[in-house]
C-alpha positions in Angstrom: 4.9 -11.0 -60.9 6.9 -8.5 -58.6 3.8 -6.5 -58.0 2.1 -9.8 -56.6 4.8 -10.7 -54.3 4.9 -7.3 -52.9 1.2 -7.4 -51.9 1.0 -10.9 -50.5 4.1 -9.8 -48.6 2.0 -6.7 -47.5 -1.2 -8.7 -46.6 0.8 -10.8 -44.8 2.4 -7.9 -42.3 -1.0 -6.8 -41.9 -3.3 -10.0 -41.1 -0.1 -10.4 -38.2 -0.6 -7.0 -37.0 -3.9 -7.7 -36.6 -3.3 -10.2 -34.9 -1.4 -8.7 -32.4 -3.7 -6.3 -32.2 -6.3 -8.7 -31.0 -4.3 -10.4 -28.8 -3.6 -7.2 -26.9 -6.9 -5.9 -27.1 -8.1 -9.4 -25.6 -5.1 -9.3 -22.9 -6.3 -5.2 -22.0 -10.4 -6.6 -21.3 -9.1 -9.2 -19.5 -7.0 -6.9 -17.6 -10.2 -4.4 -16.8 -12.5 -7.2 -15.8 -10.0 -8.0 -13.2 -9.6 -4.8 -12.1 -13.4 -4.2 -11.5 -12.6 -6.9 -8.6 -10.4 -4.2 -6.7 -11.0 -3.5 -3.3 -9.8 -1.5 -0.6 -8.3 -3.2 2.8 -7.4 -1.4 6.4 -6.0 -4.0 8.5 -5.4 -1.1 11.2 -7.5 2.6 11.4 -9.5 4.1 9.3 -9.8 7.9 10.3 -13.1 9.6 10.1 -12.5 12.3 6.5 -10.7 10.0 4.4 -12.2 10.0 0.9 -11.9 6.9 -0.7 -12.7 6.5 -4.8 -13.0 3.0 -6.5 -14.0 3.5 -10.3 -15.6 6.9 -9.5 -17.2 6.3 -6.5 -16.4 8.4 -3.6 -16.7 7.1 0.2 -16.8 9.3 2.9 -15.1 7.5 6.0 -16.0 7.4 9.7 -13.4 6.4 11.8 -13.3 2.2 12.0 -11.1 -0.3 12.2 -10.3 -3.6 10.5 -12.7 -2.8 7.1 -13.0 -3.8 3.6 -14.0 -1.7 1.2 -15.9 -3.0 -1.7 -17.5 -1.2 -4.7 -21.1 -3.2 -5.1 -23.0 -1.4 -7.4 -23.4 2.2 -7.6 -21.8 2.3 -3.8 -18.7 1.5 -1.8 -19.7 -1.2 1.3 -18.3 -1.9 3.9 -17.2 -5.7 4.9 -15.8 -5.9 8.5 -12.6 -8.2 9.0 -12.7 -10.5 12.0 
């Protein structure tokens, strides 16, 4: 009867770690999905060879002002701020 207890006390820890587990996984998804959102804003200058990266896509900069830099795709674009 020991023996029993012992491993419904063991399956127990481990269906709670699991689900833990889940929970963060589902929390860390949630987290990168956001993340894909990120953009880049210059309220003021942007100088001409600034590299900018966003998720591994490089930018090379000309010299602008008041921009929003957005990954769409495969490239970084440009959104101008009134």
């Amino acid at each position: 009867m020991e023996m029993y207890l012992k491993i419904e006390k063991a399956i127990y820890t481990k269906e709670r770690e699991m689900e833990n587990i889940l929970r963060q996984k589902h929390d860390l998804l949630e987290e990168i999905q956001n993340s894909k959102a990120a953009c880049v804003e210059i309220t003021d200058i942007l100088y001409e060879g600034v590299t900018v990266e966003i998720d591994g896509i490089k930018y090379q900069a000309q010299k602008t002002k008041g921009v929003t830099l957005r990954k769409n795709g495969s490239i970084i674009e440009e959104v101008y701020v009134k």
